[in-house]
C-alpha positions in Angstrom: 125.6 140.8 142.6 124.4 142.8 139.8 126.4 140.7 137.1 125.1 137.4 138.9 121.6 138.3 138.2 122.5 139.1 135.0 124.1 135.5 134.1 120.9 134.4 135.3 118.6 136.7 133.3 120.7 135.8 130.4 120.5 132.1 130.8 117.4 132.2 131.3 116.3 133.4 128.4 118.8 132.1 126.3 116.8 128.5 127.3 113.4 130.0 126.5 114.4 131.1 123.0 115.8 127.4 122.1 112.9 125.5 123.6 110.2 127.8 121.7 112.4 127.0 118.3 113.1 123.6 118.7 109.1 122.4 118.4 108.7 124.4 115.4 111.5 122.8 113.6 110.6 119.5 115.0 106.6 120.5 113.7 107.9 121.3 110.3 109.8 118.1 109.6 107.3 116.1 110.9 104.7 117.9 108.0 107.4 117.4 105.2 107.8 113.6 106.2 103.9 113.6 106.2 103.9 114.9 102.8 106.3 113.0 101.3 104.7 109.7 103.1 101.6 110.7 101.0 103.2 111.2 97.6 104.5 107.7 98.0 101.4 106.3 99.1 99.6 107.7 96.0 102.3 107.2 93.5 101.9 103.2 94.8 98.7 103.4 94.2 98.5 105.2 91.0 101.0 101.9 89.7 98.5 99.7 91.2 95.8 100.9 89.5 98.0 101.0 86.2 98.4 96.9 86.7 94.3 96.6 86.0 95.1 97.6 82.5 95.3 94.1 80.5 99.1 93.4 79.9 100.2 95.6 81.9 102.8 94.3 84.4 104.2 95.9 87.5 108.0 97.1 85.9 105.6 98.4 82.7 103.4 100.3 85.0 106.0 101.9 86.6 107.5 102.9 83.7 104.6 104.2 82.3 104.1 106.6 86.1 107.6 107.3 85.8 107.0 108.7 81.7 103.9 110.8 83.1 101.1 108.3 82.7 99.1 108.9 86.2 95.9 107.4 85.5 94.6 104.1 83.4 92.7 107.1 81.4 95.8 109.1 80.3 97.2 105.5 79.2 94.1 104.9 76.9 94.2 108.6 75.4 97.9 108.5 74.9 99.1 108.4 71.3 100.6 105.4 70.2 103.7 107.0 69.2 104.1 108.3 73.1 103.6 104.7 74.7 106.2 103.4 72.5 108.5 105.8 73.7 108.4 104.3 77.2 110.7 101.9 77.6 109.6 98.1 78.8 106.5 99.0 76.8 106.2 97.2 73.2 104.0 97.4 70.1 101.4 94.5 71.3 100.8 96.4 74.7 99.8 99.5 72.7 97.8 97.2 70.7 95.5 95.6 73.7 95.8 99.5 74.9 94.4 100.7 71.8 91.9 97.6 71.7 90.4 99.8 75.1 89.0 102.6 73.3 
């Protein structure tokens, strides 16, 4: 009798431990995927906003994200030596770049 109501004591809370887990790991992926939903949503339109910029295309301004060039502002400060080092980005884009200032 004794080592019934222990089975039962065990399994009980052996299924109170697992719920209590299971919506805290279920809570914490559901933040990262939130997060990471966000980073793309900005980083889309952060290359967006790059495309404003006259001759800029879409595979340039992604290039120019991708090289560290967040805002249409850091573009138009950059030094000309640092755009050219992006590739898909030529020496008459700096030019209407530099034609900004």
């Amino acid at each position: 009798m004794i080592s019934k109501f222990l089975s039962k004591l065990k399994s009980i809370l052996f299924k109170s431990a697992v719920t209590s887990e299971t919506p805290l790991k279920k809570e914490k992926k559901a933040v990262k995927s939130a997060k990471t939903k966000t980073k793309a949503v900005n980083s889309k339109k952060n290359i967006e906003t790059l495309t404003t910029l006259p001759g800029v295309g879409a595979k340039s301004a992604k290039a120019l994200y991708e090289a560290g060039f967040k805002t249409t502002k850091a573009v138009i400060a950059a030094d000309e030596k640092d755009l050219l080092a992006v590739s898909g980005v030529g020496i008459n884009l700096v030019k209407k770049l530099k034609k900004l200032k």
